[in-house]
Each structure stands twice: as structure tokens, then as C-alpha cells.
C-alpha positions as CSV (number, residue, x, y, z in Angstrom):
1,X,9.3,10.7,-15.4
2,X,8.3,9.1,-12.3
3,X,10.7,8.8,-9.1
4,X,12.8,5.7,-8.4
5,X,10.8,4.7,-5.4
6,X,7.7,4.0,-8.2
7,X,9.6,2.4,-10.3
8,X,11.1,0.0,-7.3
9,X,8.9,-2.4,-7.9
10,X,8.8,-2.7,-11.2
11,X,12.4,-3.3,-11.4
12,X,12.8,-5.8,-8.5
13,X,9.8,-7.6,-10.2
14,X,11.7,-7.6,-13.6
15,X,15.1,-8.8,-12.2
16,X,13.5,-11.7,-10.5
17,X,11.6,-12.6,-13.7
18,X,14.5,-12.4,-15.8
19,X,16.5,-14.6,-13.4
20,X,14.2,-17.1,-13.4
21,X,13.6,-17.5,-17.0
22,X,16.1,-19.0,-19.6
23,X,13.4,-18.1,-22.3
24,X,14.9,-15.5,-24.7
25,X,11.5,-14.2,-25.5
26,X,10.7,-13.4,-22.3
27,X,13.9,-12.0,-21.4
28,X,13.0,-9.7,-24.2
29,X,9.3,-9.1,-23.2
30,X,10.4,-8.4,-19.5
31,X,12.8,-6.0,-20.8
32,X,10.7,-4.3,-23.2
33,X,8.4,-3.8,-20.0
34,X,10.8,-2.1,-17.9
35,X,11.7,0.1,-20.8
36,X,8.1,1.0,-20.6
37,X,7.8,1.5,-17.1
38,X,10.5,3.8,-16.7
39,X,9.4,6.2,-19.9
40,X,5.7,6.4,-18.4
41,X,4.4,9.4,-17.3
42,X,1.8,8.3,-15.2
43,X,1.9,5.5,-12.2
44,X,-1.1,4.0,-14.0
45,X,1.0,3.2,-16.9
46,X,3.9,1.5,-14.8
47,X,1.5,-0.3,-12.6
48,X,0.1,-1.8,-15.8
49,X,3.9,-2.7,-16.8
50,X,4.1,-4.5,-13.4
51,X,1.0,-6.3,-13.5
52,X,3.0,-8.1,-17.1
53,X,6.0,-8.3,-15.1
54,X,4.4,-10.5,-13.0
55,X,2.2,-12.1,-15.4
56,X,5.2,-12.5,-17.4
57,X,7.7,-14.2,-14.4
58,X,4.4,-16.7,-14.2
59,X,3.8,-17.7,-17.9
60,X,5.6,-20.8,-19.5
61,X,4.9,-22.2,-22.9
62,X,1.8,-23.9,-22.4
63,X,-0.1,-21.1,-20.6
64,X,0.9,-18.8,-23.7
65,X,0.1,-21.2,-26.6
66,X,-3.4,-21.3,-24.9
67,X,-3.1,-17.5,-24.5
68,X,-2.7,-17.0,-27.8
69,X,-5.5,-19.4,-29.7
70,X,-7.5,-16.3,-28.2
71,X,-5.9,-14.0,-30.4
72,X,-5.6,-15.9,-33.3
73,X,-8.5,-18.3,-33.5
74,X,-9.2,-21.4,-33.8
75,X,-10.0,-23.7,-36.7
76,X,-13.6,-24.7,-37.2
77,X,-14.8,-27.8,-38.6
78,X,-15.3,-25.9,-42.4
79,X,-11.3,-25.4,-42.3
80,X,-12.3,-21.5,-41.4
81,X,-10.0,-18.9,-38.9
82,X,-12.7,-17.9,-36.7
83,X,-12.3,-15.2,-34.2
84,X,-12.0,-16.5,-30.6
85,X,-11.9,-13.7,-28.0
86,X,-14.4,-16.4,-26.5
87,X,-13.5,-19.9,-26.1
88,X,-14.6,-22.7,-24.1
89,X,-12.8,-25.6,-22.4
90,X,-14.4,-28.1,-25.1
91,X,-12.6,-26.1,-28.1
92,X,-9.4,-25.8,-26.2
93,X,-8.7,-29.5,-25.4
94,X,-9.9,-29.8,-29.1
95,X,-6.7,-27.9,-30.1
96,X,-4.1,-29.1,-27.2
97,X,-5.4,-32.8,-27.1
98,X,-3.7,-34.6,-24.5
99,X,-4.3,-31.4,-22.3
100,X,-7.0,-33.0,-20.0
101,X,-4.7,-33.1,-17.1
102,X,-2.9,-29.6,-16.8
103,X,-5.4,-27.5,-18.2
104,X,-7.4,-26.8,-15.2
105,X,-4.1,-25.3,-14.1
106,X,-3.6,-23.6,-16.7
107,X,-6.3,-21.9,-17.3
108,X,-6.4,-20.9,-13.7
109,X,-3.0,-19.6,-14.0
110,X,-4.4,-17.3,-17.0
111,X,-7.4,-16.2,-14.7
112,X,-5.4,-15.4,-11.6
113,X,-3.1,-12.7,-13.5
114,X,-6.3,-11.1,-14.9
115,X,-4.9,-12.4,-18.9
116,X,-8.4,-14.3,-19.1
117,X,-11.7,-14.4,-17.6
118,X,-13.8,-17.2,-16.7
119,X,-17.7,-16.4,-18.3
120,X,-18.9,-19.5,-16.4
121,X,-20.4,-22.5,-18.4
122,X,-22.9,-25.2,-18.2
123,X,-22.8,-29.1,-17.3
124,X,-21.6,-31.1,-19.7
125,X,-23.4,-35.0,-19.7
126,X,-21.9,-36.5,-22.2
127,X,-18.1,-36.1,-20.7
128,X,-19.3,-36.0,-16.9
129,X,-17.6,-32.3,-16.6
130,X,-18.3,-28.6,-16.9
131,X,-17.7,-26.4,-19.8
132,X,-16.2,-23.1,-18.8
133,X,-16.0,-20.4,-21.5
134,X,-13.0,-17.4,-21.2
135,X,-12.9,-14.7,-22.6
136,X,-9.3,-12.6,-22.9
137,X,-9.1,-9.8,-21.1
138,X,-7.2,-6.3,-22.8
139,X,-4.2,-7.4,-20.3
140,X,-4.2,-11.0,-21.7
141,X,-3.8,-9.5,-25.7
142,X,-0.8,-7.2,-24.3
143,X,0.9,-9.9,-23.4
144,X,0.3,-12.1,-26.6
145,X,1.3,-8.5,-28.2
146,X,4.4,-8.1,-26.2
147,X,5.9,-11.9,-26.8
148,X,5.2,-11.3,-30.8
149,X,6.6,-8.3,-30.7
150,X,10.0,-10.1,-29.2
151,X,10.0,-12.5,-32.1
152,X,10.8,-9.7,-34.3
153,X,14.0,-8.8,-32.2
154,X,15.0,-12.2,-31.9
155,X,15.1,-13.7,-35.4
């Protein structure tokens, strides 16, 4: 069990999080985190905690719908799931239409707490813009993993 001054930060993290947030999910998430935190063994394991804490105390609804078409795919044009670890910025809008605006920000959100990375991309001509692809990152699927796991709790 690690000493209360490790686990100092985690917990001021959480409480700010949580009183910020009117979103039972997260409430639960942020909780769940804690928990974590505190029965870790090893600082590595509560800094990881943290690091969802704060990714967490960040996140709204948009940022994890888009978060989660990683996990779960995205339709193709057969009507197949596909796998979609990788995405790119034209295949996102596709799903969130009317994104154009706030999906910059999003996605930059999902980039700054290390929950996505950005692979780069190419010019795109025919919409005068770039296409960016992102990948999720092992962070960015425990979060999508700790948010599902809430909705079991919560029902």
C-alpha cells in the first residue's frame, strides 16, 4: 500500500473531477479510479490512475463518443463492423456529421491527455483541408473500458 503523500494527488485530482461533473458515469469512473489508486502497489500503477483522473475531469460527451468509434468501429460502406484502432478525420466527420466545427478541438483534447495519437496525414484537394489519421493509444481504451464498465453499475 503506498503512503498518503502518493496518493495526494490522486485524490485532490479526483475530488475536483467529481465536483465538476454532474455526469453519473463519470462520477462512477472517477471513483472506480481512486479505488484503484489506493489498492496499488506500485507508484506506476497510481500515476496511471491519475493520468484518467485527469483525462477523466477533461472528457465530456462528445470527446468520448469519438473516443469510443475507436473501440468499436465504424460502419463501412458494405454495412460491415470494421476494426478502427486507426481512423482518420474523413471517417469521423462521416459518423458525427455536423462536427466540422468542434472537432479540431476535440480531437486535440483526445491527443493532449495521451487517449489518441495523431499518425499525421496527407492534403486533402477535394475539401481544401488535411486528413489526420489517430490512432488510440492503451490509455485511450482504459478509459472507453472504465466508462462501460460504469454502465453496468448504473443501470
Amino acid at each position: 500500500m503506498s503512503t498518503r503523500s502518493d496518493l495526494e494527488p490522486l485524490l485532490v485530482s479526483t475530488l475536483r473531477a467529481a465536483q465538476d461533473s454532474g455526469d453519473l458515469r463519470k462520477l462512477v469512473a472517477l471513483a472506480r479510479s481512486l479505488a484503484a489508486g489506493v489498492n496499488a502497489t506500485d507508484q506506476r500503477d497510481i500515476s496511471v490512475e491519475h493520468l484518467l483522473v485527469l483525462a477523466l475531469h477533461d472528457l465530456e460527451e462528445p470527446h468520448t463518443q469519438v473516443l469510443g468509434l475507436f473501440v468499436h468501429g465504424v460502419i463501412s460502406a458494405r454495412g460491415l463492423k470494421q476494426p478502427a484502432s486507426v481512423l482518420n478525420t474523413k471517417q469521423i466527420l462521416k459518423v458525427f456529421g455536423g462536427m466540422d466545427l468542434a472537432m479540431p478541438a476535440i480531437l486535440a483534447t483526445l491527443v493532449r491527455h495521451g487517449l489518441v495519437n495523431d499518425l499525421g496525414g496527407i492534403a486533402d484537394a477535394t475539401r481544401h483541408r488535411r486528413v489526420t489519421n489517430y490512432e488510440i493509444t492503451p490509455l485511450g481504451r482504459r478509459v472507453v473500458e472504465r466508462l462501460e464498465d460504469v454502465g453496468e453499475v448504473v443501470a
